[in-house]
C-alpha positions as CSV (number, residue, x, y, z in Angstrom):
1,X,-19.2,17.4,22.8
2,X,-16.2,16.1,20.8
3,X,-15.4,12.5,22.3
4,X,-11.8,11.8,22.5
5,X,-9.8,9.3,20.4
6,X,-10.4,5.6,20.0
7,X,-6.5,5.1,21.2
8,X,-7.3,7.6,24.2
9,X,-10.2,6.0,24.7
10,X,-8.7,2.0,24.5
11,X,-5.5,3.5,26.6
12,X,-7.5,4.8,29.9
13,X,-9.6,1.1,29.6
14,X,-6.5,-0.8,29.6
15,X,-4.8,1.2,32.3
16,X,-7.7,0.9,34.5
17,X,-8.0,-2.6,34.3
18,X,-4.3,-2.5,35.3
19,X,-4.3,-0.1,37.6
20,X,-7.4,-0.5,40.2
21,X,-6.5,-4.0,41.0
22,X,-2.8,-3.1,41.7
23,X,-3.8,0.0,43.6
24,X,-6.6,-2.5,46.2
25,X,-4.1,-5.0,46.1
26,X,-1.1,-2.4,47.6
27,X,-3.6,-0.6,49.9
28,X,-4.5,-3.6,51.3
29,X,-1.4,-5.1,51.9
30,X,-0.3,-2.3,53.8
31,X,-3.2,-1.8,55.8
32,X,-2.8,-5.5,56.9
33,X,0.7,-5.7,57.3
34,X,0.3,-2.6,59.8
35,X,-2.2,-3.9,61.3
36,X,-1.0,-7.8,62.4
37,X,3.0,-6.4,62.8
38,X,2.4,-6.0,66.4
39,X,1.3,-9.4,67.3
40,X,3.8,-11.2,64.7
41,X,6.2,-12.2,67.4
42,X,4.6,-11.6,70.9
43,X,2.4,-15.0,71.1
44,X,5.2,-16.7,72.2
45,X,6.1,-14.4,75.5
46,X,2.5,-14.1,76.7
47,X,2.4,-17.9,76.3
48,X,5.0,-18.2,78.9
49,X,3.7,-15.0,80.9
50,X,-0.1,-17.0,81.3
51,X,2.1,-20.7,82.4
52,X,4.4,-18.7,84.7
53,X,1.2,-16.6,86.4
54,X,-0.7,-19.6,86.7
55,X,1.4,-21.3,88.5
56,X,2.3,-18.4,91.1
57,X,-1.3,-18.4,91.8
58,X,-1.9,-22.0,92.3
59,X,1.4,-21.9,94.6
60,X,0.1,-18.7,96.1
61,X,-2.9,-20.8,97.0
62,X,-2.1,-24.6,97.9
63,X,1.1,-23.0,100.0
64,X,0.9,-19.7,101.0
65,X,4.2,-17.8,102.2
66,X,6.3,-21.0,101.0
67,X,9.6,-20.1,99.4
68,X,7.6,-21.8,96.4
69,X,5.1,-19.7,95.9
70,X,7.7,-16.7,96.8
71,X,10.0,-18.2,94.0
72,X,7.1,-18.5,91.5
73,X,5.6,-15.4,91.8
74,X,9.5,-13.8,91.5
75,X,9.6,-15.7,88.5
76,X,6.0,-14.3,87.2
77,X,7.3,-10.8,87.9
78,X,10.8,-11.1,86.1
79,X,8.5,-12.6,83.2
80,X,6.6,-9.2,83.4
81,X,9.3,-7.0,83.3
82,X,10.7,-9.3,80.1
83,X,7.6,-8.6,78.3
84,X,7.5,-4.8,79.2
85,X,10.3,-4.5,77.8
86,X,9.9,-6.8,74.5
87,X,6.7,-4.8,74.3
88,X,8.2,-1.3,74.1
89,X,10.6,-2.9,71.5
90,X,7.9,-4.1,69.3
91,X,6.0,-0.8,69.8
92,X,9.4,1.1,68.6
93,X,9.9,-1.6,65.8
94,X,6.3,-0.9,64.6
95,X,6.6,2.6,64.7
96,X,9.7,2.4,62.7
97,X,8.3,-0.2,60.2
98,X,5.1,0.8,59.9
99,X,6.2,4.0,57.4
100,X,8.9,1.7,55.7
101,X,6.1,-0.7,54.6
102,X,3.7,2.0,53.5
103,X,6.6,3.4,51.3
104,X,7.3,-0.2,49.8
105,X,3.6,-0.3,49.1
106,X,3.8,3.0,47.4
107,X,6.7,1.8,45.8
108,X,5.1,-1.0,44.4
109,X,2.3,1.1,43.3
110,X,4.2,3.0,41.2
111,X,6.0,0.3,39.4
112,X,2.7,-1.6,39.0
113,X,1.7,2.1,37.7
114,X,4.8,2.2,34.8
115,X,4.3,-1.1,34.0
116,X,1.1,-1.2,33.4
117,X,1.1,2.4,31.5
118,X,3.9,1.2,29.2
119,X,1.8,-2.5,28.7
120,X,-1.5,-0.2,28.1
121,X,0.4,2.2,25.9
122,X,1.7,-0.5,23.6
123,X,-1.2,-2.3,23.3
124,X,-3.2,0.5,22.1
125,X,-0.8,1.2,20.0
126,X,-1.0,-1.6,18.2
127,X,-4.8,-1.5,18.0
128,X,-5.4,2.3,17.1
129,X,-3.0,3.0,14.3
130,X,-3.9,0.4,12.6
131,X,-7.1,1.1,13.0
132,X,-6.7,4.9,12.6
133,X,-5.1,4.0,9.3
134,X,-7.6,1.7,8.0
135,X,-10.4,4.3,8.6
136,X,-8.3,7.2,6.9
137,X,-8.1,4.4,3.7
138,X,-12.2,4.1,4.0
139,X,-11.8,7.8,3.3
140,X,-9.5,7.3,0.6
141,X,-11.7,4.8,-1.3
142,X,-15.0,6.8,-0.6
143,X,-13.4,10.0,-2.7
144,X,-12.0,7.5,-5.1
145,X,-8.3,8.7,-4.6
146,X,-5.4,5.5,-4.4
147,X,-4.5,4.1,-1.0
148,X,-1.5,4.2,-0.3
149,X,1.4,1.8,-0.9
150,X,3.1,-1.0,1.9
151,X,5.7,0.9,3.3
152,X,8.2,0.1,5.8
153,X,6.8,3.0,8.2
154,X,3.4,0.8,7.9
155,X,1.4,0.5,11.4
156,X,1.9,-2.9,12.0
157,X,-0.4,-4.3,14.4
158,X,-1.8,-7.5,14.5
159,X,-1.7,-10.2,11.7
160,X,-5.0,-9.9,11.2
161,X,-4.8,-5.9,10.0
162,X,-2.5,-7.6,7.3
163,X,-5.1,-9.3,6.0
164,X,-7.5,-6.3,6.4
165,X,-5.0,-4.5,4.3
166,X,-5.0,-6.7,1.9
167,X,-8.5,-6.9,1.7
168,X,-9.1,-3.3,1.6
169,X,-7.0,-3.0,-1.4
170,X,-8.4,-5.4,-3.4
171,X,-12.1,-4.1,-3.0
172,X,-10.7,-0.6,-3.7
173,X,-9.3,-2.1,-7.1
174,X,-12.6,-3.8,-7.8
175,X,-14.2,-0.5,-6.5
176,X,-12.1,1.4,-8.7
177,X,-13.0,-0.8,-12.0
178,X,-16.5,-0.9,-11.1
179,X,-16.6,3.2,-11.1
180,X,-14.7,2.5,-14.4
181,X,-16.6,0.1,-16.2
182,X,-19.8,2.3,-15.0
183,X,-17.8,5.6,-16.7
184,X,-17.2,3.9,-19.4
185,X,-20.4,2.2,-20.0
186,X,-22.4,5.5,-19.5
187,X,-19.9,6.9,-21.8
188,X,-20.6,4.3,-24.7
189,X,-24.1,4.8,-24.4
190,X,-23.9,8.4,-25.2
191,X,-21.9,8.2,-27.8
192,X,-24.5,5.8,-29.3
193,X,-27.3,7.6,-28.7
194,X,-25.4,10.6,-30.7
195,X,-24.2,8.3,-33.2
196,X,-28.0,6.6,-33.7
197,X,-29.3,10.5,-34.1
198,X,-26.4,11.3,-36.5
199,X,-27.2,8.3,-38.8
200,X,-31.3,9.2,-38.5
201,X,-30.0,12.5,-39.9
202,X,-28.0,11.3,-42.6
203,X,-30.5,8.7,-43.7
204,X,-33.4,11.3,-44.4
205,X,-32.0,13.2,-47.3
206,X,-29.4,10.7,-48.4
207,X,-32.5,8.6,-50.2
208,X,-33.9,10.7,-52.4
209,X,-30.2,12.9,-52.9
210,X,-29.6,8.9,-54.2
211,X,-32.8,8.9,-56.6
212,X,-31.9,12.3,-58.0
213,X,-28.3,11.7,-58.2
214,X,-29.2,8.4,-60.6
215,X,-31.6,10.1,-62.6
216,X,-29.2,13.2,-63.2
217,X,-26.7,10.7,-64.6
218,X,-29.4,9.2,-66.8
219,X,-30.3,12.6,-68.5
220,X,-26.9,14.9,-67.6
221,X,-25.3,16.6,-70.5
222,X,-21.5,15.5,-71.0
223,X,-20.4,18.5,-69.5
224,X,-22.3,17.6,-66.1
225,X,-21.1,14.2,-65.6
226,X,-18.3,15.4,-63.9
227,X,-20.6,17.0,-61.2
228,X,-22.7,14.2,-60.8
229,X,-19.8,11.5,-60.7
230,X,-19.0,14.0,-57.5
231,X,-22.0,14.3,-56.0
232,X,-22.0,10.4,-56.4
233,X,-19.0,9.7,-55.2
234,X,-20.1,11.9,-52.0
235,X,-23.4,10.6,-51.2
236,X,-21.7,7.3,-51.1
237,X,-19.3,8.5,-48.6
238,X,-22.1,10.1,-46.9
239,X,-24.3,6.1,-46.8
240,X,-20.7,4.7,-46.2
241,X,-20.6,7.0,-42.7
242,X,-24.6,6.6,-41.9
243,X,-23.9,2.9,-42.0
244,X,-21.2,2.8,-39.5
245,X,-22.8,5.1,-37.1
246,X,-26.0,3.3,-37.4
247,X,-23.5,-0.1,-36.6
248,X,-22.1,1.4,-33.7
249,X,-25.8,3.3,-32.7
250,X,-26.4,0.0,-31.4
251,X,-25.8,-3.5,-29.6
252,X,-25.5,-6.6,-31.8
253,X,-28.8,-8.1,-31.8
254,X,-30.5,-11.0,-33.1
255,X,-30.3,-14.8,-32.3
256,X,-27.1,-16.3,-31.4
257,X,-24.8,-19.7,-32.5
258,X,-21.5,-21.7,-32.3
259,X,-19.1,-20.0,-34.5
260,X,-15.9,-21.6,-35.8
261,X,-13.3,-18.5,-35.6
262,X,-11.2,-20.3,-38.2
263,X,-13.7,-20.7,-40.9
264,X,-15.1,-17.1,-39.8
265,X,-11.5,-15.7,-40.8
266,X,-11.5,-17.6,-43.6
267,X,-14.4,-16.3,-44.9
268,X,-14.5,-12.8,-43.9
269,X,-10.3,-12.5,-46.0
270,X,-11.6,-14.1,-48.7
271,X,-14.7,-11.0,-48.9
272,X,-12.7,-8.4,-47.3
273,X,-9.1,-8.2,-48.4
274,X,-7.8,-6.8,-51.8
275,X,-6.2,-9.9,-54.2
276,X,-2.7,-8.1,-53.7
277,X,-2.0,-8.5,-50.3
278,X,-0.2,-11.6,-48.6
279,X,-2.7,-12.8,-46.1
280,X,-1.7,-15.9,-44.2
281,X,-4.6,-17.5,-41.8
282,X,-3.1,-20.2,-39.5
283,X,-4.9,-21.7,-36.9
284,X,-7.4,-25.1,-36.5
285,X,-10.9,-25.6,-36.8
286,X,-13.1,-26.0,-33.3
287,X,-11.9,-23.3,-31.9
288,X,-15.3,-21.7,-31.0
289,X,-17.7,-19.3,-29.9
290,X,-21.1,-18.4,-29.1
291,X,-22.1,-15.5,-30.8
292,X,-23.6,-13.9,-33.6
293,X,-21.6,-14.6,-36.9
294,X,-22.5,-11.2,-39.2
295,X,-21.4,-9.3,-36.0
296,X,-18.4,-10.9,-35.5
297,X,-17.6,-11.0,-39.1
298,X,-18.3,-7.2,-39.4
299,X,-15.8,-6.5,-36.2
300,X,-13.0,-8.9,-38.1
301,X,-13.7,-7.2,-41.4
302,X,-13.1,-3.7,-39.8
303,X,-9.9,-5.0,-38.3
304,X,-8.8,-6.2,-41.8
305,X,-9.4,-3.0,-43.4
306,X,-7.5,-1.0,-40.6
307,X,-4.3,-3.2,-41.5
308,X,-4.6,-3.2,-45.3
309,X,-5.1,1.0,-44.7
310,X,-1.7,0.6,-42.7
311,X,0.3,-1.5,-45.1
312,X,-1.3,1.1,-48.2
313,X,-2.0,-2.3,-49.8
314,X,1.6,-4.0,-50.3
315,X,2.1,-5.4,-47.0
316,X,1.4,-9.1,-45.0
317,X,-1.5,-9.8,-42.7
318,X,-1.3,-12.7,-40.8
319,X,-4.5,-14.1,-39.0
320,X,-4.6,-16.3,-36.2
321,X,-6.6,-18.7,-34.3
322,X,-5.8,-20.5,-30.9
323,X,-7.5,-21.5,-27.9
324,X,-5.8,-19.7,-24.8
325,X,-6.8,-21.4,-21.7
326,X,-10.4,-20.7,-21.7
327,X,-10.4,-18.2,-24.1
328,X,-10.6,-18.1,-28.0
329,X,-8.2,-15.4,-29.4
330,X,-8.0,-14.3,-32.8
331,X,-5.1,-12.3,-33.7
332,X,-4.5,-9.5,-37.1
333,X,-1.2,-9.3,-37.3
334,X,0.6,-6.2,-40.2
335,X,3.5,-5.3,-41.0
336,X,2.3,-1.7,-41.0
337,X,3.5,1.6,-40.3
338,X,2.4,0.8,-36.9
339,X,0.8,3.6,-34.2
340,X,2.7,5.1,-31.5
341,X,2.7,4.6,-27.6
342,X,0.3,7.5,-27.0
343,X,-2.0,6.4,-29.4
344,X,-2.3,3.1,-28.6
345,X,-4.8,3.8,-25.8
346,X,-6.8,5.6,-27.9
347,X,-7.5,4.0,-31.2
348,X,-10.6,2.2,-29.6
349,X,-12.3,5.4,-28.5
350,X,-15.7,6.5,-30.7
351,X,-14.3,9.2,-33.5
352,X,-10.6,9.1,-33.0
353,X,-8.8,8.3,-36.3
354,X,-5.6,9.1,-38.4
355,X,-7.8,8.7,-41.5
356,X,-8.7,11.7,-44.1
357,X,-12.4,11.5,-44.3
358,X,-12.7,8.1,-41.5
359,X,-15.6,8.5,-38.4
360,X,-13.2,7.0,-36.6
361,X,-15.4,4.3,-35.2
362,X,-14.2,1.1,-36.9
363,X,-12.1,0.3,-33.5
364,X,-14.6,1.4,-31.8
365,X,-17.3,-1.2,-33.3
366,X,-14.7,-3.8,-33.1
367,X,-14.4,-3.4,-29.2
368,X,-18.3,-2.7,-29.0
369,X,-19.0,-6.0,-30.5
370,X,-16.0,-8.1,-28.9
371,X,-17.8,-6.9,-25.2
372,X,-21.1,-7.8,-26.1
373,X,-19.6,-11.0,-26.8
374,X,-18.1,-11.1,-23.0
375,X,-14.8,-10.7,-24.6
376,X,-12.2,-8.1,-24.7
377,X,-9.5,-6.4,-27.1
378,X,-5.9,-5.8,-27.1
379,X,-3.5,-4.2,-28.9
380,X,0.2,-3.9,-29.3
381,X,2.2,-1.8,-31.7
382,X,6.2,-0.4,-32.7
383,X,6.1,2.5,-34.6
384,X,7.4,1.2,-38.7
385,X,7.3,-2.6,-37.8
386,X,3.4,-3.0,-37.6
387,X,0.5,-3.6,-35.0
388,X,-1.1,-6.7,-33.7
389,X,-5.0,-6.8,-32.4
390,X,-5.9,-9.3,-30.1
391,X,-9.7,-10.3,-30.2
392,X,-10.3,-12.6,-26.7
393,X,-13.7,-14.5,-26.7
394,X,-14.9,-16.6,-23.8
395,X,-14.3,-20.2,-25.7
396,X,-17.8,-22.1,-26.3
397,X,-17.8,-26.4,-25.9
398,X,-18.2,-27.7,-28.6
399,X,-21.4,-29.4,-29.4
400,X,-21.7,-33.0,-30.7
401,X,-22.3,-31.7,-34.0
402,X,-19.1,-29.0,-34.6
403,X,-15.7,-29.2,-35.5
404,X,-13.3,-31.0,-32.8
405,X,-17.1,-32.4,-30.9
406,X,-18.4,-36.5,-31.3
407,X,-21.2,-37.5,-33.5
């Protein structure tokens, strides 16, 4: 049996409770203003009636056949024939206002009725839209689809379903990142279990194609060497791409410690970036984090390289190092051919790249490692005026030991 709707439902409560005491409250004052209009204004007339007979009787017997007693009881009749006649008026007047009242209860009844409908009506109203709305957004956020935004035509109701709103939204945005992060995370983890089996792969015949490529060049004849400097060339490439998907294959692991970012970017230009290129590092020491430094340093290095691939060599590259709130940032900044809007998004997905010959995981190892760190990576870019990569670290206290702590 379908039941019917809450607001049908909180309507027919909130008339009852209107309209049952209204309705008693009419029916009985009809009833008892029908009932007592007789006797509203006779008490009076039988008073003087009772005096007037009394008195004829006691006359009647202390002096019997005096003109007293012949007045008085002359008296007692013209007092009878008065109340007759007052009677049959009050009988015609209750006959007459007996109807009038039971209309005016009626009446009454039915304004009572309107009033309480139209107070009943609004105040379900107020309740069940909102309320209707609210569980149509449960729906929303159980299929994962958007709620829908504050509009004007928005069911009021109380304060309160403000705040429920409000509310709602905000744990369908955290929802909504949750299912994200979970996405993503499951996402990640396939694409490193594929690129952990890819490297296996690679890593099985690259050894001994290594040992035979080095003793071919010991003994080749001059007209091989060209086809061993290939196959040379190659199986580097091929170690080159094992060792990147091995990096990604997996988590950065191993014991942790207080990095300085500024001597880490010191140190990872100085091994990383060719001697022609203008690199400029600004930033302070103590600006830390807790981490692990060949990690970190491998994530900066692969940031590096993506610029100096950008700037083919003869650009600038600016590094820097601040302390954001509580975060540690360090910035690569080139002045590159930069990577456009559609792109943008993308460049830190596994195996995307505008590289001839690149796995396209670089990014992707940088933001890998940068998460495992609690961190997170940005990115901004104009298309022939360069791109800037934002590395964000939770920022680590310095200990009494470090740079910017007391000994």
């Amino acid at each position: 049996m379908k039941h019917p709707r809450f607001r049908t439902r909180l309507f027919l409560i909130l008339a009852l409770f209107a309209l049952v005491p209204a309705f008693v409250l009419t029916v009985a004052w009809s009833y008892a203003a029908a009932a007592t209009l007789p006797y509203v204004s006779g008490s009076g007339a039988w008073e003087r009636i009772a005096v007037s007979g009394q008195r004829a009787v006691d006359l009647a017997r202390s002096e019997p056949g005096s003109a007293a007693a012949t007045a008085a009881l002359a008296e007692h009749e013209q007092m009878l024939g008065e109340s007759r006649m007052q009677a049959r008026r009050f009988g015609l007047l209750t006959r007459i206002a007996l109807p009038r009242v039971v209309i005016a209860g009626l009446v009454l009844l039915a304004i009572l009725t309107l009033l309480a409908t139209r107070v009943a009506g609004h105040l379900s109203r107020q309740v069940s839209r909102p309320l209707d709305e609210l569980v149509g957004w449960t729906e929303r956020i159980a299929k994962a689809e958007p709620l829908p935004l504050p509009a004007l035509g928005e069911a009021k109701g109380a304060p309160e379903f403000g705040v429920l709103r409000t509310r709602m939204r905000q744990m369908a945005a955290d929802i909504e990142a949750g299912r994200r992060s979970a996405i993503e995370a499951e996402r990640l983890s396939a694409f490193r279990e594929s690129a952990r089996q890819v490297a296996h792969e690679l890593k099985n015949p690259l050894t001994p194609i290594r040992f035979a490529v080095t003793s071919l060049r010991r003994s080749a004849l001059p007209e091989q060497r060209d086809a061993v400097e290939v196959l040379e060339t190659e199986s580097s490439r091929l170690e080159a791409m094992a060792k990147s998907f091995a990096q990604f294959g997996r988590l950065p692991e191993g014991p942790t410690a207080t990095v300085d970012l500024a001597e880490l970017a010191r140190e990872t230009v100085r091994t990383t970036m060719p001697l022609e290129m203008q690199v400029r590092i600004d930033g302070d020491d103590g600006v830390l984090v807790t981490g692990q430094h060949d990690a970190l340093q491998r994530a900066l290095a692969n940031v590096l390289l993506n610029a100096v691939d950008a700037t083919q060599r003869q650009g600038a590259v600016v590094v820097r190092v601040r302390s954001e709130g509580g975060e540690a940032v360090l910035t690569v900044r080139d002045d590159g051919v930069g990577i456009a809007a559609e792109q943008l998004q993308r460049i830190w997905d596994p195996y995307v790249t505008a590289k001839t010959g690149g796995t396209g995981l670089g990014l992707a190892i940088v933001k890998q490692t940068v998460v495992a760190h609690g961190g997170r990576v940005e990115a901004e870019s104009e298309p022939g005026k360069g791109t800037e990569i934002r590395l964000r670290f939770p920022r680590a206290a310095p200990g009494p030991n470090a740079p910017g702590g007391h000994a």
